[in-house]
N, C-alpha and C positions, 0 to 999 in steps of 0.2 A: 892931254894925250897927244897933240896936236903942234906942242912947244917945237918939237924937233926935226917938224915937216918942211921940210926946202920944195915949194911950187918953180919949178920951169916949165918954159915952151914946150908947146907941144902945139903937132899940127897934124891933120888925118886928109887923108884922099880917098877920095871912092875912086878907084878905076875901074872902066865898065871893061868885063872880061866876057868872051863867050863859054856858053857852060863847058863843060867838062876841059877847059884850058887846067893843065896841070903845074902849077908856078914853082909845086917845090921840084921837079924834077928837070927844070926848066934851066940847062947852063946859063943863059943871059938873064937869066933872072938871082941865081945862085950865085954867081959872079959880082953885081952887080951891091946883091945884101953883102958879102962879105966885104967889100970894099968899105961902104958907108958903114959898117958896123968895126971895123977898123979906126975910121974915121972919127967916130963917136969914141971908141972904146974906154970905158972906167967913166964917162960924163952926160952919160942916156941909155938910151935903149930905142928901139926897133922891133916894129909887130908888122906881119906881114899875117891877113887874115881874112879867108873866103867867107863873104855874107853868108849866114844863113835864110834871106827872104830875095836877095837880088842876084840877078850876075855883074857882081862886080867885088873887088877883092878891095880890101881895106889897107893903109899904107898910113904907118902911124910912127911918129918919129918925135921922141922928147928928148932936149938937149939943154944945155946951158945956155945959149944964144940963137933969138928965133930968127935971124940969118942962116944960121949954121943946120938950124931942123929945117926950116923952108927949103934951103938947097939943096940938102941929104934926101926930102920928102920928094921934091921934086923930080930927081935925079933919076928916081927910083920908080915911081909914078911914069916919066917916059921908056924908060926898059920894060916896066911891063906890057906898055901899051904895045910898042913895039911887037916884043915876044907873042902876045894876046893875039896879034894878025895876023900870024903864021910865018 
């Protein structure tokens, strides 16, 4: 079941957010995903996803080369922080 599974990189960030930051309404945030998800685009994927137990938003980026997820994750990872402090 398992024969035709391709494993890539993948790498996750906790960014610590203050509660009620709103990321998807967030231009510099918005901006920021479509870029890297361009970037990626047909060779991964991209999840941008608020804890339910922490304040902090999850940042999860699988790709073909974990160069290319680490820098996408990171990239991404600093705009939010960013965005997060007002």
């Amino acid at each position: 079941a398992c024969a035709d599974m391709q494993l890539m990189p993948q790498i996750l960030i906790n960014v610590p957010i203050m509660k009620g930051f709103d990321f998807r309404s967030d231009a510099r945030v918005g901006a920021a995903l479509l870029d890297a998800e361009r970037k990626i685009a047909g060779r991964g994927r991209i999840l941008l996803r608020p804890s339910g137990t922490e304040p902090v938003l999850r940042v999860m980026v699988e790709g073909e080369t974990e160069d290319e997820v680490r820098c996408l994750a990171n990239s991404l990872a600093d705009v939010i922080r960013e965005a997060a402090r007002g």
